[in-house]
N, CA and C atoms of all chains as a GROMACS GRO file, in nm:
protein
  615
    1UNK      N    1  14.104   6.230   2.703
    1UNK     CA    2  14.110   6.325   2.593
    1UNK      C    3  14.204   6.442   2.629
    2UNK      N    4  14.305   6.500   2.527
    2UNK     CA    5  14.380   6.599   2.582
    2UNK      C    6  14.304   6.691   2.516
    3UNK      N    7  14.356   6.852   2.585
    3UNK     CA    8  14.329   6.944   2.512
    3UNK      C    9  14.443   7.079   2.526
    4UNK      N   10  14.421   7.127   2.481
    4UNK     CA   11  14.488   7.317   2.458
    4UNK      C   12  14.386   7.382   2.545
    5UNK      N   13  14.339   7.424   2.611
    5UNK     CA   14  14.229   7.480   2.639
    5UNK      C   15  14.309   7.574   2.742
    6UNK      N   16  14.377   7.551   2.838
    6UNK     CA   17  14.534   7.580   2.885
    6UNK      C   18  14.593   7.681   2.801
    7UNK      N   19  14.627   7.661   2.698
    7UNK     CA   20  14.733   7.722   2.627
    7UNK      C   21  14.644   7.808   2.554
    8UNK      N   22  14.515   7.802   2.540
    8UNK     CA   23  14.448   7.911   2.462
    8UNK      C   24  14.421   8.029   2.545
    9UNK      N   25  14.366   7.940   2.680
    9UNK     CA   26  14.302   8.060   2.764
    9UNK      C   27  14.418   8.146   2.775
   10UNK      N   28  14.544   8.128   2.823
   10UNK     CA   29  14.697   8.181   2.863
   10UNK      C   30  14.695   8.321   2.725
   11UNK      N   31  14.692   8.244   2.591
   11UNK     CA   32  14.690   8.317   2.517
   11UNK      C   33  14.606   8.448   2.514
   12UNK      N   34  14.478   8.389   2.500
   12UNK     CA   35  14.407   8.535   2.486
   12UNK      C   36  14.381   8.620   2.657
   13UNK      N   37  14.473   8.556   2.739
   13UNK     CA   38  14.516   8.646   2.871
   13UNK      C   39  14.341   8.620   2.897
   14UNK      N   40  14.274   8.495   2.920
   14UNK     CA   41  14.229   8.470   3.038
   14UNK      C   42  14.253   8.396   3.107
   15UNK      N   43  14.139   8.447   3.216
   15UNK     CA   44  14.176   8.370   3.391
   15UNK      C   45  14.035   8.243   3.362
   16UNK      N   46  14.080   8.161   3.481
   16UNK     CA   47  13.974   8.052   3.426
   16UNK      C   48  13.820   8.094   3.458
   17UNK      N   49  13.785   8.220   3.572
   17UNK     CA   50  13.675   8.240   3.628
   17UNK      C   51  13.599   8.331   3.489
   18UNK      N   52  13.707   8.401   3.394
   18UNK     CA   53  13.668   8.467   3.288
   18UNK      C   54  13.614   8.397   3.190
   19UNK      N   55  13.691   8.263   3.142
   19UNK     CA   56  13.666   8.165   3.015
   19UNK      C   57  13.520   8.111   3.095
   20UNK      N   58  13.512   8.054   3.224
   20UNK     CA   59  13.420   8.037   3.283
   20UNK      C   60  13.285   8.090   3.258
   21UNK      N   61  13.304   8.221   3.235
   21UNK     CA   62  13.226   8.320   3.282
   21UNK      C   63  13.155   8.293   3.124
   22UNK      N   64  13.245   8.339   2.998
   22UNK     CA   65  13.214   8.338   2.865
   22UNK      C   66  13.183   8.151   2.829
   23UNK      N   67  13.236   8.086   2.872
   23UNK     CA   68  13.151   7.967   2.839
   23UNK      C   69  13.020   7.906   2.947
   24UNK      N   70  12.968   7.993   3.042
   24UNK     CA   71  12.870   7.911   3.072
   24UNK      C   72  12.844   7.835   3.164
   25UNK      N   73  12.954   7.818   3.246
   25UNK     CA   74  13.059   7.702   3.328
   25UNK      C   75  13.079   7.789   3.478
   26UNK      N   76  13.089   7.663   3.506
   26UNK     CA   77  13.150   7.720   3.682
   26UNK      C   78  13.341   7.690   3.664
   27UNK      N   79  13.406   7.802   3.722
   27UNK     CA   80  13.526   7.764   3.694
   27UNK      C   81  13.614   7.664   3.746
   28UNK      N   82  13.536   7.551   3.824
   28UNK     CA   83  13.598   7.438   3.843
   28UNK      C   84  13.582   7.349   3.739
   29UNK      N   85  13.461   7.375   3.663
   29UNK     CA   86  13.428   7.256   3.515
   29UNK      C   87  13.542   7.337   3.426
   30UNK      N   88  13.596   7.466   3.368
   30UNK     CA   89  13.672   7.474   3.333
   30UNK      C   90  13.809   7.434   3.344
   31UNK      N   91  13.877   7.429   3.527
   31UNK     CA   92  14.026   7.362   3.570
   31UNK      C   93  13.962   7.244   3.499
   32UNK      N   94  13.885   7.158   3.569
   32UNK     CA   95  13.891   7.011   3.562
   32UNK      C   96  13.897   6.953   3.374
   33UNK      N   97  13.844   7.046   3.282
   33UNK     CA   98  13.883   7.023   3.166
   33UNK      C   99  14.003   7.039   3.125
   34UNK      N  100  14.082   7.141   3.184
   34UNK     CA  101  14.195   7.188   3.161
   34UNK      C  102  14.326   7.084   3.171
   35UNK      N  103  14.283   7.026   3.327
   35UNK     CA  104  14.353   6.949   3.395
   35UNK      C  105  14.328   6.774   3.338
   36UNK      N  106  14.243   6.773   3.267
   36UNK     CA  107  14.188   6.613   3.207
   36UNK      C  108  14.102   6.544   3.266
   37UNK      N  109  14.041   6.589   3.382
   37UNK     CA  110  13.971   6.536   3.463
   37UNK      C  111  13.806   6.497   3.450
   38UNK      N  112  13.794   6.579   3.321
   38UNK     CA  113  13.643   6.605   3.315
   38UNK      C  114  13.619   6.655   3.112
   39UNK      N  115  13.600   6.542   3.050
   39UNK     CA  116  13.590   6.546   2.917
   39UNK      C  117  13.435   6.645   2.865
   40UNK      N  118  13.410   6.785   2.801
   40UNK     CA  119  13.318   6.827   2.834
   40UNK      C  120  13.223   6.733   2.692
   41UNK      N  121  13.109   6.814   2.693
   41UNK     CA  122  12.984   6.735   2.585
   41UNK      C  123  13.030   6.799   2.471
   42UNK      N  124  12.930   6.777   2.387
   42UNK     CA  125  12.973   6.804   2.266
   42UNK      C  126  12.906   6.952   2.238
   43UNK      N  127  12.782   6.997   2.291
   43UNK     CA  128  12.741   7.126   2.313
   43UNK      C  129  12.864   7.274   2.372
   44UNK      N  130  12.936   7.213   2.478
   44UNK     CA  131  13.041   7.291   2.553
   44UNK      C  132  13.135   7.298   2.425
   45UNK      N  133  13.218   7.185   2.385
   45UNK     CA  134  13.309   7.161   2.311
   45UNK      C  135  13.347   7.289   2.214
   46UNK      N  136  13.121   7.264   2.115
   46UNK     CA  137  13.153   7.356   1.998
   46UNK      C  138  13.153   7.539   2.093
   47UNK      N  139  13.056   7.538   2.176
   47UNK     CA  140  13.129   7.672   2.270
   47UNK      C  141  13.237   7.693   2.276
   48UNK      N  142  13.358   7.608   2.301
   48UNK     CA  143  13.457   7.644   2.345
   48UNK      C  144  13.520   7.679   2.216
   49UNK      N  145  13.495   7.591   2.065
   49UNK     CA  146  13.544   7.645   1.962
   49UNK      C  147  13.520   7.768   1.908
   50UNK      N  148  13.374   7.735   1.919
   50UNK     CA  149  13.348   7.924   1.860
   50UNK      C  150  13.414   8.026   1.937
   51UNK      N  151  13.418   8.034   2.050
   51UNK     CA  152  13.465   8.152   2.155
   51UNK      C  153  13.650   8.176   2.087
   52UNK      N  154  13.695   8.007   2.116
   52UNK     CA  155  13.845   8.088   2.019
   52UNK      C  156  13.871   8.052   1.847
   53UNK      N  157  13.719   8.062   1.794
   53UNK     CA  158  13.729   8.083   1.649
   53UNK      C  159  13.838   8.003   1.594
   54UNK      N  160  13.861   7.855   1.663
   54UNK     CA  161  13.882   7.722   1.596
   54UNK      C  162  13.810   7.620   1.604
   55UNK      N  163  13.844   7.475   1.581
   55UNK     CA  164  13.747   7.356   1.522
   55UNK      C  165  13.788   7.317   1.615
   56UNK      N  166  13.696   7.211   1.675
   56UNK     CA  167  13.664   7.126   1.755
   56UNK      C  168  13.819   7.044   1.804
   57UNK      N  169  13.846   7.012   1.687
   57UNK     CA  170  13.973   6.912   1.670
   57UNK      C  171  14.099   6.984   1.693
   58UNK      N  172  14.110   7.113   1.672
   58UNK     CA  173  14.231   7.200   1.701
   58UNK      C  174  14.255   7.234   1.879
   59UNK      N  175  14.145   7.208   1.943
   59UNK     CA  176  14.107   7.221   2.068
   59UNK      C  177  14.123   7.103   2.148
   60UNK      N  178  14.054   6.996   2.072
   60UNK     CA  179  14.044   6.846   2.145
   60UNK      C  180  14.134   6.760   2.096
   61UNK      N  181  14.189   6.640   2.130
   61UNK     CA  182  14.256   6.554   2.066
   61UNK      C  183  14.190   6.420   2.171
   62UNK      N  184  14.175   6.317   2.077
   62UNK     CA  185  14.145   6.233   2.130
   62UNK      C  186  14.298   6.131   2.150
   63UNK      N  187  14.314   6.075   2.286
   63UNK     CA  188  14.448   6.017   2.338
   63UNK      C  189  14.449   5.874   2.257
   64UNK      N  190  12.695   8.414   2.964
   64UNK     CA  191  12.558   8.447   2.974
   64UNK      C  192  12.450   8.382   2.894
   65UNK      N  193  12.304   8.371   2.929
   65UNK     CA  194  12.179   8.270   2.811
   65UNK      C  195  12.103   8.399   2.802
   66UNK      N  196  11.978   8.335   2.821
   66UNK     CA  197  11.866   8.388   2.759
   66UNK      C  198  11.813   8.472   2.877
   67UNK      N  199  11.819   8.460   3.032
   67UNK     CA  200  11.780   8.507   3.126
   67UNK      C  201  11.887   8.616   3.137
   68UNK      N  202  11.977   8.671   3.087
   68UNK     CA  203  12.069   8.765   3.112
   68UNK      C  204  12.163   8.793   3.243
   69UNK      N  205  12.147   8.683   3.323
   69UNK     CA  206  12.198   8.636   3.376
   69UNK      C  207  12.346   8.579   3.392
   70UNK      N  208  12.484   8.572   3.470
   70UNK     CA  209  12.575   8.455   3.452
   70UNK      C  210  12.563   8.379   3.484
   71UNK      N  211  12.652   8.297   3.497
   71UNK     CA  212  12.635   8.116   3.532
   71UNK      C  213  12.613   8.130   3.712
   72UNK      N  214  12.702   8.262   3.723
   72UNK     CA  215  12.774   8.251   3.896
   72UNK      C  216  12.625   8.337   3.976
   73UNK      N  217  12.507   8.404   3.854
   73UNK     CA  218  12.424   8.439   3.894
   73UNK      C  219  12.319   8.378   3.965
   74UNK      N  220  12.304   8.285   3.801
   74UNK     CA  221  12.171   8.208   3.820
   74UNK      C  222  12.221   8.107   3.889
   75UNK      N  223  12.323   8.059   3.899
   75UNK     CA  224  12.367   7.938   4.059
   75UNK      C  225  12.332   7.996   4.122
   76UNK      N  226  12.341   8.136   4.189
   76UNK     CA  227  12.340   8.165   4.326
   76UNK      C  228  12.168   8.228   4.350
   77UNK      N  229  12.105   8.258   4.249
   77UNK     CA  230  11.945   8.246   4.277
   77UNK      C  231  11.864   8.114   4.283
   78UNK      N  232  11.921   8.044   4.208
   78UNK     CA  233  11.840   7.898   4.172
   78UNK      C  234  11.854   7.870   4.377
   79UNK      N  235  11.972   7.882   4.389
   79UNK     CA  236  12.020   7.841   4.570
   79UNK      C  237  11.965   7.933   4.649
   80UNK      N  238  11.922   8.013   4.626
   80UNK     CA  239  11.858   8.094   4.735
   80UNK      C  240  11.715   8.082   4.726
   81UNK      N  241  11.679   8.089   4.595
   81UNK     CA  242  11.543   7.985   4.568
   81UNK      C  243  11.539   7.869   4.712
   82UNK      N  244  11.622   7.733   4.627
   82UNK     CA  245  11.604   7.669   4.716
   82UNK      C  246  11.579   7.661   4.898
   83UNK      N  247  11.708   7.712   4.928
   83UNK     CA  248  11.715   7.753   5.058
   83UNK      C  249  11.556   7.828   5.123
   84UNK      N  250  11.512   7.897   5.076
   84UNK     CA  251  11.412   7.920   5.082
   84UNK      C  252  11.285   7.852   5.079
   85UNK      N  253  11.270   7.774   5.004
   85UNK     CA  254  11.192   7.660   4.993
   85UNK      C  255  11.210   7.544   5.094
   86UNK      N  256  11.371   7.525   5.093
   86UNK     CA  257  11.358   7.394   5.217
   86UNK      C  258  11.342   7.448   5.331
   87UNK      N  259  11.383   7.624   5.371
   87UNK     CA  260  11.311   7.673   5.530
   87UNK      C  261  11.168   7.638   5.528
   88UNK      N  262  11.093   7.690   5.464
   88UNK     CA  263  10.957   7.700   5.456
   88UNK      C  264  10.905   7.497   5.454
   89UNK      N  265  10.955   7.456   5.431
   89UNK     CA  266  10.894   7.284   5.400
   89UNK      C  267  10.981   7.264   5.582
   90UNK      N  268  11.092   7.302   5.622
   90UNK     CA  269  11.097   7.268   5.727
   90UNK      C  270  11.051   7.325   5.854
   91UNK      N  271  10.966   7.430   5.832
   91UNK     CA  272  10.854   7.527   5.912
   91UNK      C  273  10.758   7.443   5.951
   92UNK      N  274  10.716   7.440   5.800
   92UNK     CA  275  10.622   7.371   5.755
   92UNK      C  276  10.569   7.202   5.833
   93UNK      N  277  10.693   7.126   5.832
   93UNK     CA  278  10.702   7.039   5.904
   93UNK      C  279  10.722   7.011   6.051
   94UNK      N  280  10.801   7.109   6.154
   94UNK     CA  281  10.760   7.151   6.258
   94UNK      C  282  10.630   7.162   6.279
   95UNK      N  283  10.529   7.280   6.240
   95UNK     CA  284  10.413   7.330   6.244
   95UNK      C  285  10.309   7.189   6.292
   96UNK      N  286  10.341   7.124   6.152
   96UNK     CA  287  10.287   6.974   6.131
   96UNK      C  288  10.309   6.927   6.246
   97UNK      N  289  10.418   6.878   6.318
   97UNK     CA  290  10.459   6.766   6.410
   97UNK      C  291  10.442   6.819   6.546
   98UNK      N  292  10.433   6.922   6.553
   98UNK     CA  293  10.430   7.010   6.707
   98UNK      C  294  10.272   7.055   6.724
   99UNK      N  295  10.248   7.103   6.603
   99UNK     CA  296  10.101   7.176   6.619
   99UNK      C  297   9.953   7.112   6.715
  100UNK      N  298   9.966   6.999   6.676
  100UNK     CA  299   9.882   6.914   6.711
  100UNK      C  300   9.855   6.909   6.844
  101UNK      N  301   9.969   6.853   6.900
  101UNK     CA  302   9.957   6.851   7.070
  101UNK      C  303   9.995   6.995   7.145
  102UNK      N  304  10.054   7.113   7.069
  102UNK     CA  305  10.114   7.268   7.135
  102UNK      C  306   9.982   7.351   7.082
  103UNK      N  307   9.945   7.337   6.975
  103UNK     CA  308   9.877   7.466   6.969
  103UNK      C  309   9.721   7.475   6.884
  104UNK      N  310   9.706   7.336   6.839
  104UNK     CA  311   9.571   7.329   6.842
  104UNK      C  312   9.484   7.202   6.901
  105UNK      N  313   9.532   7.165   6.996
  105UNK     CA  314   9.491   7.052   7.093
  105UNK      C  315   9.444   6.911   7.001
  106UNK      N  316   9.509   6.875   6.920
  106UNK     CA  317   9.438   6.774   6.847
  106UNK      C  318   9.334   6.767   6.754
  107UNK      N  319   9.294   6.895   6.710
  107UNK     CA  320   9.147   6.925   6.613
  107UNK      C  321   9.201   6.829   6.466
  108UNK      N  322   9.150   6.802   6.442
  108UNK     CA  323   9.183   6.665   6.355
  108UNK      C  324   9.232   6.752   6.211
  109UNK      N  325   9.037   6.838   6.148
  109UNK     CA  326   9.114   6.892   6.075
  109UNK      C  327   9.197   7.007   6.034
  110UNK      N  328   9.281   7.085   6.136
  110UNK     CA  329   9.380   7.188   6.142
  110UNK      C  330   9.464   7.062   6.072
  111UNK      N  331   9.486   6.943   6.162
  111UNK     CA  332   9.590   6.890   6.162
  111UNK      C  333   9.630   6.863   6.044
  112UNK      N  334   9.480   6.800   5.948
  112UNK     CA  335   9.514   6.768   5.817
  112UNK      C  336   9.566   6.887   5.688
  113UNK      N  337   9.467   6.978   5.786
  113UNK     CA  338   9.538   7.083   5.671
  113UNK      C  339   9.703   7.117   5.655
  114UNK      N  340   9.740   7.129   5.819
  114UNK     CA  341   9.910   7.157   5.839
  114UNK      C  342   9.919   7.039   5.739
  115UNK      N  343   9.888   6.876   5.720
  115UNK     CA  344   9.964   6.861   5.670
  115UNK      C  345   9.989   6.865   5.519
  116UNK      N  346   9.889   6.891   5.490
  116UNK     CA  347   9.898   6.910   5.333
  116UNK      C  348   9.934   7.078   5.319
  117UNK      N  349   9.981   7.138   5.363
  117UNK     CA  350  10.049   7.238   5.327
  117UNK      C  351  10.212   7.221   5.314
  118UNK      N  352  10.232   7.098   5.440
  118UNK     CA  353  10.301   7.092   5.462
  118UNK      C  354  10.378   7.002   5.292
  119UNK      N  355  10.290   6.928   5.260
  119UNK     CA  356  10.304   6.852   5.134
  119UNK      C  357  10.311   6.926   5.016
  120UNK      N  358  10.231   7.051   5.015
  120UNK     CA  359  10.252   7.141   4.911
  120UNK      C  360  10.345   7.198   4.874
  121UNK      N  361  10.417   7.252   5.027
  121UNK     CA  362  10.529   7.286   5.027
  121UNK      C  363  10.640   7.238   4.992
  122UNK      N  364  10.632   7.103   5.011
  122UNK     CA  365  10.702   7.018   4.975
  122UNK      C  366  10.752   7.023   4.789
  123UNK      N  367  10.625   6.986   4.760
  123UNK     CA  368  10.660   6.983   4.644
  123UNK      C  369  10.695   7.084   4.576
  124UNK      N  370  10.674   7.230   4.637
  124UNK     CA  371  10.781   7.343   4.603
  124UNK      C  372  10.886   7.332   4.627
  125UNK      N  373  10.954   7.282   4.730
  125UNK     CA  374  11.087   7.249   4.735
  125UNK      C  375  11.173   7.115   4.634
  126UNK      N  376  11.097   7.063   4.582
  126UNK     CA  377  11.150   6.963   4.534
  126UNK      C  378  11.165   7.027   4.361
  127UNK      N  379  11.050   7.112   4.310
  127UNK     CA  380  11.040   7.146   4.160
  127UNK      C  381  11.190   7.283   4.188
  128UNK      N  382  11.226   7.343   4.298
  128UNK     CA  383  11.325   7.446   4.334
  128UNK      C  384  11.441   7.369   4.298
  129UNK      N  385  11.402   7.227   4.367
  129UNK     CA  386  11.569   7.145   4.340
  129UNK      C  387  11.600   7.109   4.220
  130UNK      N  388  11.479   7.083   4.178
  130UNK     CA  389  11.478   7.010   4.022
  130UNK      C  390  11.558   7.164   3.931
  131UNK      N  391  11.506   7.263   3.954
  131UNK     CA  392  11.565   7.391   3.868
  131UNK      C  393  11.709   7.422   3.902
  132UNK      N  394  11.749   7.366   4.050
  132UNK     CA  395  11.888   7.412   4.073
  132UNK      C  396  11.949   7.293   4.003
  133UNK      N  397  11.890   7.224   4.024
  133UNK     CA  398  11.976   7.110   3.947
  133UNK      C  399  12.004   7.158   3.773
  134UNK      N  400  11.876   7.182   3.723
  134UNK     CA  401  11.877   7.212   3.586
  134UNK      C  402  11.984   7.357   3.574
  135UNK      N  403  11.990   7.441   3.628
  135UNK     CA  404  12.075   7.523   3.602
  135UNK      C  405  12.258   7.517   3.613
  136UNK      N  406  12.263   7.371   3.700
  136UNK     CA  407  12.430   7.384   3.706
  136UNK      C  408  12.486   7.369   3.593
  137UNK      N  409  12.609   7.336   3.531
  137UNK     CA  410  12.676   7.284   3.458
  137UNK      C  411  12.705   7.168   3.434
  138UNK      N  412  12.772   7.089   3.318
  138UNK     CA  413  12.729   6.950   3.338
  138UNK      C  414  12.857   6.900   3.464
  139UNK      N  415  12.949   6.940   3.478
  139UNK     CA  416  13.015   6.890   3.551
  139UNK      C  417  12.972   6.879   3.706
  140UNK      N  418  12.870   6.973   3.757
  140UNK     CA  419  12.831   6.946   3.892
  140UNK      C  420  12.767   6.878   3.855
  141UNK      N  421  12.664   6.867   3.731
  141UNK     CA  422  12.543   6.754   3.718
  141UNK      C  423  12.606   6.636   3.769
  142UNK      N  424  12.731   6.611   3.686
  142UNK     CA  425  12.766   6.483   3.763
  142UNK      C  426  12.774   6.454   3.872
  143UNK      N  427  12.830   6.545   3.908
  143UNK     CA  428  12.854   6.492   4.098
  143UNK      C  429  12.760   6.520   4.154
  144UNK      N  430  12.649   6.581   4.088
  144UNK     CA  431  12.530   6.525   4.166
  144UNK      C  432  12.437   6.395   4.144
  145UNK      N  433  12.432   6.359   4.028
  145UNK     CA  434  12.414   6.244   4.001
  145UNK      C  435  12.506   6.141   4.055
  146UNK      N  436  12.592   6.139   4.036
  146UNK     CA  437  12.697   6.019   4.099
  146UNK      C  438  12.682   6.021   4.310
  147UNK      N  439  12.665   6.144   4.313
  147UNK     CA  440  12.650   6.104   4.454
  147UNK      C  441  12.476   6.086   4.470
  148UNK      N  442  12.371   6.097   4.400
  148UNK     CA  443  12.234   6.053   4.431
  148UNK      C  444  12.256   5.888   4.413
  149UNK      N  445  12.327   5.888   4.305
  149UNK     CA  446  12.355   5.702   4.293
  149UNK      C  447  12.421   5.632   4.424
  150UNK      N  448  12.503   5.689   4.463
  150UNK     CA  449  12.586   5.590   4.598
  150UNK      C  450  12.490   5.612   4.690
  151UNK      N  451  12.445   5.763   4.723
  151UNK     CA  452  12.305   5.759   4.843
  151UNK      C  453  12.219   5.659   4.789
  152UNK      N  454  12.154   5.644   4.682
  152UNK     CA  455  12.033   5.576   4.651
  152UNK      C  456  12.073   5.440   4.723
  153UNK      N  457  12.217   5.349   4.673
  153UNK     CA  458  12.278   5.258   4.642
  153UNK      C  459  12.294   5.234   4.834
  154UNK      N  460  12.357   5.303   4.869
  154UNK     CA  461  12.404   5.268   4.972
  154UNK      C  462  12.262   5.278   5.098
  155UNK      N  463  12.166   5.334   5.108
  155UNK     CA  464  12.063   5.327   5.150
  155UNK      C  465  11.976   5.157   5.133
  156UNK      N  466  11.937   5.134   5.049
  156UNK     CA  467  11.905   4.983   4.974
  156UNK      C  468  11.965   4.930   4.989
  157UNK      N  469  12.128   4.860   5.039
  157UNK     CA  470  12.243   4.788   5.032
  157UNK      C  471  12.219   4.809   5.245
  158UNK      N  472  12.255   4.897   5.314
  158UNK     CA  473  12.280   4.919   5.452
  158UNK      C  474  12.133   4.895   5.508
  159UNK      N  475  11.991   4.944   5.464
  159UNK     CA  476  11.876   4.947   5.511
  159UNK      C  477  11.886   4.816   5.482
  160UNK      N  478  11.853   4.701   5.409
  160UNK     CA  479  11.834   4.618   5.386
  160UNK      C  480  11.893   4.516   5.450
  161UNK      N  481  12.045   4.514   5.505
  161UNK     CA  482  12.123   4.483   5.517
  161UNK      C  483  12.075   4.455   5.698
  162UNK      N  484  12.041   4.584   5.739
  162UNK     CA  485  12.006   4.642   5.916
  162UNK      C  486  11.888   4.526   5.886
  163UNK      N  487  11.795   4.528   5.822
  163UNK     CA  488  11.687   4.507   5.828
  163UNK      C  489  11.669   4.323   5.919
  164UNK      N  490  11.777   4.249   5.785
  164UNK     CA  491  11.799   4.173   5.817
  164UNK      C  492  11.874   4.107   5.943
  165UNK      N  493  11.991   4.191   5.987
  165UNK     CA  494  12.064   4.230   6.137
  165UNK      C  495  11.930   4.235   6.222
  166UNK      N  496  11.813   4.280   6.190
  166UNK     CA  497  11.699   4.304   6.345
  166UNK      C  498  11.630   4.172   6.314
  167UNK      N  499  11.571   4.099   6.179
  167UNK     CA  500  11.474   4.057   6.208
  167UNK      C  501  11.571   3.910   6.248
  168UNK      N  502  11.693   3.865   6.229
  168UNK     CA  503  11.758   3.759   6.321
  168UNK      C  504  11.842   3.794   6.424
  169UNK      N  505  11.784   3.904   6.494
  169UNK     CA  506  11.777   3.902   6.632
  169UNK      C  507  11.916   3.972   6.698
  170UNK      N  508  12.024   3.981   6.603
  170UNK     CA  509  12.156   4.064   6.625
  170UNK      C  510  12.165   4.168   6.637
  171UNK      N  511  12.063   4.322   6.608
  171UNK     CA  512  12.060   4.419   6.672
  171UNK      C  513  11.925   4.452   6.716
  172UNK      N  514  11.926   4.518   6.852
  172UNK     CA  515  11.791   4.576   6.912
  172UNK      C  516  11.778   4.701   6.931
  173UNK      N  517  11.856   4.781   6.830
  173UNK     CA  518  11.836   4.916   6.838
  173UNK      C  519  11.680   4.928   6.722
  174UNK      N  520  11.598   5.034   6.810
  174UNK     CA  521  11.497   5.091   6.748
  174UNK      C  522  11.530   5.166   6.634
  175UNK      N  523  11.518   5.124   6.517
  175UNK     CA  524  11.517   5.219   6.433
  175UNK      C  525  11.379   5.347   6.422
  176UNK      N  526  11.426   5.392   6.323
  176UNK     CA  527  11.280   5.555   6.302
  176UNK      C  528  11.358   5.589   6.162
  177UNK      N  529  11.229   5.656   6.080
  177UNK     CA  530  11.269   5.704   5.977
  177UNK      C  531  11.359   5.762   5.926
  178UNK      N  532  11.361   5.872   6.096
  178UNK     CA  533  11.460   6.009   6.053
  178UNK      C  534  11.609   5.967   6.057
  179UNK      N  535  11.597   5.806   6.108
  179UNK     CA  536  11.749   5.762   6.136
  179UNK      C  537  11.840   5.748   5.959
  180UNK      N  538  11.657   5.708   5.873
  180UNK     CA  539  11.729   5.698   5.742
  180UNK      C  540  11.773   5.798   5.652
  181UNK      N  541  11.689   5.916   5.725
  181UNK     CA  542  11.717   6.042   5.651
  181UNK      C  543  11.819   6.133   5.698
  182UNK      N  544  11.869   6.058   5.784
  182UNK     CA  545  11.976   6.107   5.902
  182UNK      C  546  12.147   6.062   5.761
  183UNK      N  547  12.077   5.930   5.758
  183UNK     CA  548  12.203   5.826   5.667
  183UNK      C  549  12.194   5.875   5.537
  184UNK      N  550  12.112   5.911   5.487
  184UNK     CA  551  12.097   5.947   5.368
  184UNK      C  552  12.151   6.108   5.314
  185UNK      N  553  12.153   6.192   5.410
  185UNK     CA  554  12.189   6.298   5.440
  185UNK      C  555  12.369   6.334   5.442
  186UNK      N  556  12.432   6.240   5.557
  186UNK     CA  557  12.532   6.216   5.572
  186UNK      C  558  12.616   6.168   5.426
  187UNK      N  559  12.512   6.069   5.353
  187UNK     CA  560  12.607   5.976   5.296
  187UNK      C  561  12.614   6.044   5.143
  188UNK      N  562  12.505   6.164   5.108
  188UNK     CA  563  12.520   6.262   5.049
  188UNK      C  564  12.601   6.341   5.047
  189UNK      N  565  12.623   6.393   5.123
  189UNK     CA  566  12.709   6.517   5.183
  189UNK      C  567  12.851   6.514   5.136
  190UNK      N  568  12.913   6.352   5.222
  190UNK     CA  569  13.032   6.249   5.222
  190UNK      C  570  13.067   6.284   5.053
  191UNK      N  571  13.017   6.211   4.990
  191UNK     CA  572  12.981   6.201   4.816
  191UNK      C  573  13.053   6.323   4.760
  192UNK      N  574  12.961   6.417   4.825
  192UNK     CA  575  13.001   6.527   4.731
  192UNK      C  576  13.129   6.581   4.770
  193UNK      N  577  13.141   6.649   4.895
  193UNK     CA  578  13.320   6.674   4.961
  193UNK      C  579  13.382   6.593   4.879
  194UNK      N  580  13.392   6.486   4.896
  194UNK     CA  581  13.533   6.391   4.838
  194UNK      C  582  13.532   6.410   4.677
  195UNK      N  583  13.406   6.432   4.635
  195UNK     CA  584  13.441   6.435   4.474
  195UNK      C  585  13.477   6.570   4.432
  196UNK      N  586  13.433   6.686   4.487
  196UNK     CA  587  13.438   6.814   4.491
  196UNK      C  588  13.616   6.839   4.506
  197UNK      N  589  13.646   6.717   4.618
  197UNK     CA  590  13.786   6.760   4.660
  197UNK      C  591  13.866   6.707   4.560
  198UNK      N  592  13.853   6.571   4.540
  198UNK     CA  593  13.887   6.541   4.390
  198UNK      C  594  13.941   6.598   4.267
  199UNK      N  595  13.815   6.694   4.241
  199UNK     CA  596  13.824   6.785   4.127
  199UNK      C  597  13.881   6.885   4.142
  200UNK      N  598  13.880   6.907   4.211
  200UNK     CA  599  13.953   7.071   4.279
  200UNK      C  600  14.086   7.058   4.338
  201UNK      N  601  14.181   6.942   4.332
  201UNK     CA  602  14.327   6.888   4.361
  201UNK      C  603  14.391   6.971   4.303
  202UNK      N  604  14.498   7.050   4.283
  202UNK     CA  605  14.555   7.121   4.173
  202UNK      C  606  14.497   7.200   4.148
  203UNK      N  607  14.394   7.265   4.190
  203UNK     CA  608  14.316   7.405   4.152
  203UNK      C  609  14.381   7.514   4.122
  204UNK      N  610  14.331   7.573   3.999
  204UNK     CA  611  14.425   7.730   3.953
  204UNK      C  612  14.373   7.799   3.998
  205UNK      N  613  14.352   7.972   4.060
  205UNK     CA  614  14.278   8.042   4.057
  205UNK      C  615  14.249   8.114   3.936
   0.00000   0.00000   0.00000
């Protein structure tokens, strides 16, 4: 699964220990999403949408 | 942050000090048990039984500690802790079984002992997690 999650955090000028911090996460489950390594649940997912106030699908793409 | 007001980097690091705490005390605990007997109360049967059911109590404080550290990580350590309880589980049942058969047709005469399995089981835990830990953490950003 790809994602933006990269290009969002960059945007709103966070660091991954910060997005970390606001989603819940240890900031290696954040790299490893970042990096493709680690597809999160569907609980994290909608976290990660609400936090940058887009949809699921603007965030995730399935490959 | 949840409901405990807590962060993630918090309640990891209490849930672990929890623990740590719990496995000193179960491994006190178990000394006490294994030494006591013949060092410091000459064999009285029931001291002995009591050490050991404290020692069991304790136990099972350490194990409901693990169960909470476990429940508090994220899902991504969940995994690698699950995935490495599976290869320990796996590889314990596969090598014990394996030895077992190596002694009873006569090809090895090393004495085994329990602690040899908790020795393997320990190790083959440990192994598990480094390599997957290192894995994930290849390319690490700060």
């Amino acid at each position: 699964m790809k994602n933006r999650l990269k290009v969002l955090r960059a945007e709103h000028n966070y660091t991954q220990a910060k997005l970390a911090e606001l989603l819940d996460v240890s900031r290696q489950t954040v790299n490893a999403i970042e990096k493709g390594k680690f597809d999160p649940s569907l609980p994290l997912a909608f976290k990660a949408a609400r936090l940058f106030n887009l949809s699921i699908e603007e965030i995730f793409q399935d490959e | 942050m949840n409901q405990t007001g807590l962060t993630f980097k918090q309640r990891n690091k209490q849930n672990t000090l929890n623990l740590a705490k719990w496995t000193v005390a179960w491994l006190l605990t178990l000394a006490i048990a294994s030494f006591g007997p013949h060092f410091l109360w000459q064999d009285q049967t029931v001291i002995t039984v009591a050490a050991i059911v404290i020692n069991i109590l304790v136990g099972v404080m350490m194990i409901l500690a693990n169960k909470r550290q476990l429940q508090g990580m994220d899902e991504l350590q969940q995994r690698v802790q699950l995935n490495a309880m599976g290869i320990t589980l796996g590889a314990s049942l596969v090598f014990g079984l394996a030895y077992s058969l190596l002694q009873s047709s006569g090809l090895v005469l090393f004495n085994e002992d329990i602690s040899h399995l908790v020795l393997f089981m320990g190790v083959t835990y440990l192994v598990c997690i480094l390599v997957m830990n290192k894995q994930l953490n290849d390319e690490d950003e700060a």
